[in-house]
PAGULO-689463 format. One record per residue (C-alpha): x, y negated, z. Coordinates in nm, 2 decimals. Layout:
# residues N
(lotor (X,Y,Z)) ...
***
This chain:
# residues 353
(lotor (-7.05,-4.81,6.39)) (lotor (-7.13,-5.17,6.30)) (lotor (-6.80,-5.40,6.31)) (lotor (-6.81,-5.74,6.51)) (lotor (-6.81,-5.91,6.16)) (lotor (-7.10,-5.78,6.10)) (lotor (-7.35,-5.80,6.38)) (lotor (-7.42,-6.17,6.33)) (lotor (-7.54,-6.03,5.94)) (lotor (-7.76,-5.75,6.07)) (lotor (-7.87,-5.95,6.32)) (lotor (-8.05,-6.21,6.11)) (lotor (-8.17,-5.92,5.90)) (lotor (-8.35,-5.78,6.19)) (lotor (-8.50,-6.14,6.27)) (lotor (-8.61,-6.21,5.97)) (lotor (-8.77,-5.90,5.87)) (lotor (-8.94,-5.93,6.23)) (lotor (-9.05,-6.31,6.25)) (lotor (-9.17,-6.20,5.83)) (lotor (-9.37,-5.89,5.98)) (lotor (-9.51,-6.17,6.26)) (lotor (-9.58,-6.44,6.05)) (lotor (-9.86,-6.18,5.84)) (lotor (-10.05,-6.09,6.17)) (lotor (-10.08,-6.46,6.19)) (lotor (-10.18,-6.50,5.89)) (lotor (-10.42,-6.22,5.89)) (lotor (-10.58,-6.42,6.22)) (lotor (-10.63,-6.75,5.98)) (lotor (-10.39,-6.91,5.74)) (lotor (-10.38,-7.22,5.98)) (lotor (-10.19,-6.97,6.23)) (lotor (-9.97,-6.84,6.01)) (lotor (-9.85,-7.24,5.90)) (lotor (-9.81,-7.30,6.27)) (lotor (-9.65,-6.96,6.32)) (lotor (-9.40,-7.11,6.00)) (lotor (-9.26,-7.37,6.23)) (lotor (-9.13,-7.11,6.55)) (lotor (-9.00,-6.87,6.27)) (lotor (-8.76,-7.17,6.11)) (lotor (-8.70,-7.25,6.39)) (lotor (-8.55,-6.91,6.52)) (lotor (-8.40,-6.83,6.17)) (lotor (-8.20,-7.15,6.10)) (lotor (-7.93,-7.15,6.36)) (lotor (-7.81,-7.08,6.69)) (lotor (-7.45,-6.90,6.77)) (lotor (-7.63,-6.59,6.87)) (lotor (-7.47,-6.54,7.16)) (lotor (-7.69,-6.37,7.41)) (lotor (-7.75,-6.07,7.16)) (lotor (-7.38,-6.05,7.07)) (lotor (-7.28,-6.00,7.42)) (lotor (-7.56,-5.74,7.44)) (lotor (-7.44,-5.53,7.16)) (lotor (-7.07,-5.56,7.29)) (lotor (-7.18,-5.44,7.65)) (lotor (-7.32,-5.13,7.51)) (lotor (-7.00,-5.07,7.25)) (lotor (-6.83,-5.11,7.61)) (lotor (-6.97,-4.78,7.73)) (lotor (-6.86,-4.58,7.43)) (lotor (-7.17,-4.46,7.47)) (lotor (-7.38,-4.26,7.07)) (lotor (-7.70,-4.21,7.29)) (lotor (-7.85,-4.45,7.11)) (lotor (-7.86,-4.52,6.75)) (lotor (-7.66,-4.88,6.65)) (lotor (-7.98,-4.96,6.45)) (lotor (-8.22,-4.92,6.74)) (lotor (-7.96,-5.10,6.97)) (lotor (-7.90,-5.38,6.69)) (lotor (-8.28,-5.45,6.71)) (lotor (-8.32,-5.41,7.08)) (lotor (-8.05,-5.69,7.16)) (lotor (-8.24,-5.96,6.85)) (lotor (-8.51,-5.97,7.10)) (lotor (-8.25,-6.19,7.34)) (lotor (-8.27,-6.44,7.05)) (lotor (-8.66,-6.44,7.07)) (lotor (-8.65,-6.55,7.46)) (lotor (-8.37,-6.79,7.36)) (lotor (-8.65,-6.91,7.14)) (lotor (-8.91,-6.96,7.40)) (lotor (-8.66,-7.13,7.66)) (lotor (-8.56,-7.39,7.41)) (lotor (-8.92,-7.49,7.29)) (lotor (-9.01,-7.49,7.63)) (lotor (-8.74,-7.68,7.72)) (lotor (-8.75,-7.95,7.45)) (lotor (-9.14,-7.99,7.60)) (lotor (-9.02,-8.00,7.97)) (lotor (-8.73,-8.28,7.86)) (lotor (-8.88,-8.47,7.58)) (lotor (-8.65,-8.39,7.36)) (lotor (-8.71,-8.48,7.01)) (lotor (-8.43,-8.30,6.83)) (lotor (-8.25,-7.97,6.88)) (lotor (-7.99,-7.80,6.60)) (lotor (-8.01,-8.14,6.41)) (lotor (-8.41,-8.12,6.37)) (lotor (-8.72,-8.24,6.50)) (lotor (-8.81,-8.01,6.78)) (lotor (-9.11,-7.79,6.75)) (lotor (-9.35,-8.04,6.95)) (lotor (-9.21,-8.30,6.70)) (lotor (-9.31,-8.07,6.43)) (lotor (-9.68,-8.02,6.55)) (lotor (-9.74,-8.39,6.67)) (lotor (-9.58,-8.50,6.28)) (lotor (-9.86,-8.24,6.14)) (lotor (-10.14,-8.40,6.37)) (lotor (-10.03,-8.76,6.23)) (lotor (-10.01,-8.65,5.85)) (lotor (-10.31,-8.50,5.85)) (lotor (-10.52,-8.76,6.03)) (lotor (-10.69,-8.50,6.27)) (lotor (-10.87,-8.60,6.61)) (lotor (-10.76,-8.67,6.92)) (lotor (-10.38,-8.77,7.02)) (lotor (-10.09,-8.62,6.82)) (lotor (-9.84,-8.62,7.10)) (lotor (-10.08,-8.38,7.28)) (lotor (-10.16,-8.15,7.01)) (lotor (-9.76,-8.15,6.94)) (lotor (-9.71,-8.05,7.32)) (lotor (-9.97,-7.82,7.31)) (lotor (-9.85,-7.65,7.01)) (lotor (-9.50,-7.57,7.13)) (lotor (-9.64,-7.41,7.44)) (lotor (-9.81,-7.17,7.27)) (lotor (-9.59,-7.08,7.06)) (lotor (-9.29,-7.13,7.30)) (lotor (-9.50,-6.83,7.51)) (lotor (-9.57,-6.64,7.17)) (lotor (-9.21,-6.58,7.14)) (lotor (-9.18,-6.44,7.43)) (lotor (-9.47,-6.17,7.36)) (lotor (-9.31,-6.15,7.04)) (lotor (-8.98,-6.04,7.24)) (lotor (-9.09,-5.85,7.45)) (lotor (-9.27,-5.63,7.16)) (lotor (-8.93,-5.63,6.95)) (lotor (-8.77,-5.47,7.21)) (lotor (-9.04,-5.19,7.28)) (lotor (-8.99,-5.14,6.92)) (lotor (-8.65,-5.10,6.88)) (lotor (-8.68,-4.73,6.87)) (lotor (-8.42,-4.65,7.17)) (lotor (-8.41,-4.31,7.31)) (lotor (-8.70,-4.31,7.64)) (lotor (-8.40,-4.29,7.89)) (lotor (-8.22,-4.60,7.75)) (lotor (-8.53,-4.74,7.74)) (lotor (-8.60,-4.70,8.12)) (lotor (-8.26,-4.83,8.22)) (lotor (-8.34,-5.16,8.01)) (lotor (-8.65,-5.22,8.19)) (lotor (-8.55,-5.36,8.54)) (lotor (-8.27,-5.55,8.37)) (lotor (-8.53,-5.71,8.12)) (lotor (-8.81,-5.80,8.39)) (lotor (-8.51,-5.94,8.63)) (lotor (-8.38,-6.18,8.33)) (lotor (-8.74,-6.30,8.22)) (lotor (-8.79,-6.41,8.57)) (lotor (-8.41,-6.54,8.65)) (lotor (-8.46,-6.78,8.29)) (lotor (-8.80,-6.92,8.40)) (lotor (-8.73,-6.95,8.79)) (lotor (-8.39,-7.15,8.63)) (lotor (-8.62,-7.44,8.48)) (lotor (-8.82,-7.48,8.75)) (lotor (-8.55,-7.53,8.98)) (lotor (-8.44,-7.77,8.71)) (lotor (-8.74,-7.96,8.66)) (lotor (-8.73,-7.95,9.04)) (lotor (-8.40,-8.12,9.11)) (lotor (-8.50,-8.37,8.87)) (lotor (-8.82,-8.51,9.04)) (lotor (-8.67,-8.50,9.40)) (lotor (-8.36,-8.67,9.30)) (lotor (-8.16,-8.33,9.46)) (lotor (-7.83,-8.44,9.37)) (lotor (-7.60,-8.20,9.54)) (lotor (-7.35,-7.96,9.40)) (lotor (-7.48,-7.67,9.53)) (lotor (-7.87,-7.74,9.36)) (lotor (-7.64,-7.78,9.02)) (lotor (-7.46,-7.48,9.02)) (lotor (-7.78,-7.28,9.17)) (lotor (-7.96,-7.44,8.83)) (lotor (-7.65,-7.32,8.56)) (lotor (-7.64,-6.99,8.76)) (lotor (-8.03,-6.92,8.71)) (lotor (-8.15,-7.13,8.41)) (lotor (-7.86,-7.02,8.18)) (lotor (-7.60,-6.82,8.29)) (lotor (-7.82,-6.54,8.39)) (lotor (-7.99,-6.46,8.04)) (lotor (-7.66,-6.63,7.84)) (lotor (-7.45,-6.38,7.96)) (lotor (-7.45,-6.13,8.28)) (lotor (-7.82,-6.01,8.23)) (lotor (-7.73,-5.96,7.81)) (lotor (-7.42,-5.79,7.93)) (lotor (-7.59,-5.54,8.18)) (lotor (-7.91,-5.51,7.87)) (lotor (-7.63,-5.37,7.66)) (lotor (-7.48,-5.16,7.94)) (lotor (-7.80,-5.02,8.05)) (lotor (-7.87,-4.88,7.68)) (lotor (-7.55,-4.73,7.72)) (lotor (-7.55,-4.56,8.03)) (lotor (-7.32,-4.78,8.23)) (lotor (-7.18,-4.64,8.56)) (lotor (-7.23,-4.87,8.87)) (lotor (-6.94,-5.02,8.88)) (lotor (-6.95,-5.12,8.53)) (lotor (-7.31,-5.31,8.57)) (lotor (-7.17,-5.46,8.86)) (lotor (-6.85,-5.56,8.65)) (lotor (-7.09,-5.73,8.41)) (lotor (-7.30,-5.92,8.65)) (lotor (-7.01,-6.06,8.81)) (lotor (-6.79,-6.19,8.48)) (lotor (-7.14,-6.27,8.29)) (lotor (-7.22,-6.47,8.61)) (lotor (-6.92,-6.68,8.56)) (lotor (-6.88,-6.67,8.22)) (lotor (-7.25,-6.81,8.21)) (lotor (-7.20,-7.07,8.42)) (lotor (-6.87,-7.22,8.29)) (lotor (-7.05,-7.20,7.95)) (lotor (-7.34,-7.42,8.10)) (lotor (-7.10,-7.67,8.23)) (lotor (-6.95,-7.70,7.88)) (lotor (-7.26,-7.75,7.75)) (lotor (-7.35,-8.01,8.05)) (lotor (-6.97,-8.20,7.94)) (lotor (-7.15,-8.20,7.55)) (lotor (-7.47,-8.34,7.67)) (lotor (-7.28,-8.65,7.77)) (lotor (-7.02,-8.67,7.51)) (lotor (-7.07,-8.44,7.23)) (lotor (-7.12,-8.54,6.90)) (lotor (-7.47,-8.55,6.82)) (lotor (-7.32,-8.47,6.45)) (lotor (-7.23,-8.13,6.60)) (lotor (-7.42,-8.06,6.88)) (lotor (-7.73,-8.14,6.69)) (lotor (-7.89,-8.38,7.00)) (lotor (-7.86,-8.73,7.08)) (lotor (-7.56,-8.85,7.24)) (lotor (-7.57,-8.91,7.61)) (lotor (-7.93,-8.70,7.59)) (lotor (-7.88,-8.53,7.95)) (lotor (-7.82,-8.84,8.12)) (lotor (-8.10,-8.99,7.93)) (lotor (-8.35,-8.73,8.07)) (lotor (-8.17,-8.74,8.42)) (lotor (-8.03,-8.39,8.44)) (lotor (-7.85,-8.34,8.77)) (lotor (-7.56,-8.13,8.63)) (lotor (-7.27,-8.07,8.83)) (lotor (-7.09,-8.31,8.57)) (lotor (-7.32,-8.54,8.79)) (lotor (-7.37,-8.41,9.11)) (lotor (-6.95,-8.51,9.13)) (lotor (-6.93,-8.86,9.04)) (lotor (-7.23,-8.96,9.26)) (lotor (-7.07,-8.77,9.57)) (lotor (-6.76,-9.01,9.48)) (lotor (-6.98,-9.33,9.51)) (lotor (-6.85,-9.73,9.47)) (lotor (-6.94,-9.90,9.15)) (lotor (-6.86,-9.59,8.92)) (lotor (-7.11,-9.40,9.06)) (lotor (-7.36,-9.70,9.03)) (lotor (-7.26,-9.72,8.68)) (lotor (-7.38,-9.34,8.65)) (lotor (-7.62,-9.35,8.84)) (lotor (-7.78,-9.66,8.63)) (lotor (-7.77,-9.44,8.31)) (lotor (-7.98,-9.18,8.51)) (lotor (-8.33,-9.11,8.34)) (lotor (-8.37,-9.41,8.13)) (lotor (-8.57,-9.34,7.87)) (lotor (-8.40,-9.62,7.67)) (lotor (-8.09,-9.56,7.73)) (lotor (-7.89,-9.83,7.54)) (lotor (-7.49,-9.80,7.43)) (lotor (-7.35,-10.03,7.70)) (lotor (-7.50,-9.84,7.99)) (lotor (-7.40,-9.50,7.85)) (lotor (-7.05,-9.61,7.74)) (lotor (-7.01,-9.76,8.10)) (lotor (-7.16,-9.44,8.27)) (lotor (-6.91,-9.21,8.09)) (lotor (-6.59,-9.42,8.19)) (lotor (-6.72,-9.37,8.51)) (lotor (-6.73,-9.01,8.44)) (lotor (-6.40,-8.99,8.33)) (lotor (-6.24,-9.21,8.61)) (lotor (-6.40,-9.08,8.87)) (lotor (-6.22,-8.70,8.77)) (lotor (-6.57,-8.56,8.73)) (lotor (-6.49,-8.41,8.41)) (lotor (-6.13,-8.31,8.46)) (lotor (-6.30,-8.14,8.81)) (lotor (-6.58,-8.00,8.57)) (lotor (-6.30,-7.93,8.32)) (lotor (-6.07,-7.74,8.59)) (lotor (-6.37,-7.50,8.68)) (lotor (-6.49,-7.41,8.35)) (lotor (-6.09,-7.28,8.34)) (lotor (-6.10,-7.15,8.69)) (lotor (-6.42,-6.93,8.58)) (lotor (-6.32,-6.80,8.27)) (lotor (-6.00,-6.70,8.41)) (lotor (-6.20,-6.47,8.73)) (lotor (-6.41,-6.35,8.45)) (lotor (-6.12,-6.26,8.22)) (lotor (-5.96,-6.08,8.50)) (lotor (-6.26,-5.85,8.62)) (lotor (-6.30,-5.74,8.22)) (lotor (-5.96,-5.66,8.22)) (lotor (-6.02,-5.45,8.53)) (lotor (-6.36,-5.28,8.41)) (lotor (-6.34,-4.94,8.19)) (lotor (-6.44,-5.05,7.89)) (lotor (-6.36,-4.92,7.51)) (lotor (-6.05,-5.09,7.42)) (lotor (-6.24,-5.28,7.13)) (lotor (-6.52,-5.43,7.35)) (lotor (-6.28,-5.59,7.57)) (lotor (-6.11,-5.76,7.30)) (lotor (-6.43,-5.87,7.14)) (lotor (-6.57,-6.05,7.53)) (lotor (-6.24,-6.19,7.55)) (lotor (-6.32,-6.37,7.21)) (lotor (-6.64,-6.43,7.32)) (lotor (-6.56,-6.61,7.66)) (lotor (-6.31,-6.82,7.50)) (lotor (-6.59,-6.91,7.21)) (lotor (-6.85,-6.99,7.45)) (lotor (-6.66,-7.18,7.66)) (lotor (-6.38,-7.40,7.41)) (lotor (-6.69,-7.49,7.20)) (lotor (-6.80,-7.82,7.09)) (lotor (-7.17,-7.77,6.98)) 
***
């Protein structure tokens, strides 16, 4: 069996050897595809915390289950990162985002390669259109990794439903965003309804239940995993919504401020409008401005602070990882998976990038 230590190492063995295999059908296609298909392989090789596949393997060491061989498993759970891939180029489009993990973002990349090389036509375009299509090829690209894997035919059929469920969940989650964005919804309800769908569903529950599935998981264990991956996955959203607004861009790789910039309607949010009076007016001033400048932001995150929207955002990220704690505790798991998810839920959700 493959220790915790080393999944991270075999996983970007089993990416690499993958996006390599990938990157020489493009290739074979024209040369031109296999530059473009340069850019989405870099950009799934040089980073991430590889979370999503991580729970995965840890929900199928869970079952105790040797139906399946750790190899086959260890490939079948890299294919998380691939969607991960496709969510993020996708999302960097949908936001205008023009740098993610401390690059340019992939639509950067392409409209950068329009400008150098003097082509036709306009470069943002190209860029947009460019991370599109290969935003989607990574998702064919997962899906094929995971048909590959080589798991047994009856692991394989419990995966399916769990797989077609998450694909929908992650996609549904950004339109809902996207959504609450242009009609302003500002409620907590539409927030939590957005972490729940958009990121907590493929972050953790749906990886946890991939990983049981391939192991044969009772009932009561899948539901186990839905229900801690559920709120595990949503207080790791709203740690990631407190980062957008005042994580270090030197660690989380993205501009500081960046989800108020693009007018995100977190929960973060959704609580200091519901307070109102001239905090929330200082909030609500930072709000999708493209030009953001440091005096509206700095103002907009006092506000934040005095109006208790982060301690209540702070307080819930604890409340959630506590439930979630106490359901593993209570689920039959091998002795070694639960203490790696209870490393996990505290990584995920004490991070600062």
């Amino acid at each position: 069996m493959m220790l915790a230590v080393d999944v991270t190492t075999g996983l970007q063995g089993v990416l690499a050897a993958a996006m390599a295999d990938r990157r020489r059908q493009c290739a074979v296609i024209d040369p031109v595809v296999g530059e473009a298909a340069e850019v989405l392989s870099e950009f799934v090789l040089a980073g991430g915390k590889r979370l999503r596949p991580t729970f995965a393997w840890w929900g199928w060491r869970g079952t105790g289950s040797a139906e399946a061989a750790p190899e086959a498993v260890l490939r079948a759970v890299a294919s998380l990162e691939l969607v991960q891939a496709a969510a993020l180029v996708h999302d960097d489009v949908l936001d205008g985002s023009t740098t993610r993990r401390g690059r340019p973002t992939v639509h950067v990349q392409f409209e950068r390669r329009h400008r150098a090389a003097g082509w036709l036509g306009d470069p943002e375009r190209f860029g947009l259109a460019g991370a599109i299509l290969f935003g989607d090829l990574a998702l064919a690209w997962a899906d094929d990794l995971l048909r590959e894997a080589g798991l047994p035919d009856a692991a394989a059929h419990r995966v399916t439903p769990i797989w077609a469920a998450m694909r929908t969940e992650v996609l549904a989650g950004q339109y809902l965003d996207v959504r609450a964005q242009a009609a302003g919804d500002e409620s907590e309800e539409s927030a939590l309804r957005v972490a729940l769908f958009k990121s907590a569903a493929y972050t953790v529950a749906r990886p946890l239940q991939l990983g049981g599935a391939i192991g044969g998981a009772s009932d009561a264990v899948m539901d186990a995993y839905h229900r801690l991956g559920s709120d595990l996955g949503v207080a790791f959203q709203l740690r990631d919504d407190l980062l957008g607004v005042f994580g270090d861009p030197a660690v989380t790789g993205k501009p500081a401020g960046d989800d108020l910039r693009e007018g995100k309607r977190t929960l973060l949010v959704a609580l200091a409008l519901r307070a109102g009076g001239p905090g929330a007016d200082a909030v609500r001033a930072a709000l999708g401005r493209s030009d953001l400048d440091a005096a509206t932001l700095d103002a907009a995150r006092d506000a934040l602070v005095t109006l208790g929207a982060v301690a209540e955002v702070e307080r819930r990220i604890t409340e959630l990882t506590e439930r979630a704690l106490t359901t593993l505790a209570a689920t039959p798991l091998t002795p070694e998976a639960v203490d790696a998810l209870t490393g996990l839920a505290h990584a995920a959700t004490r991070r600062a990038s």
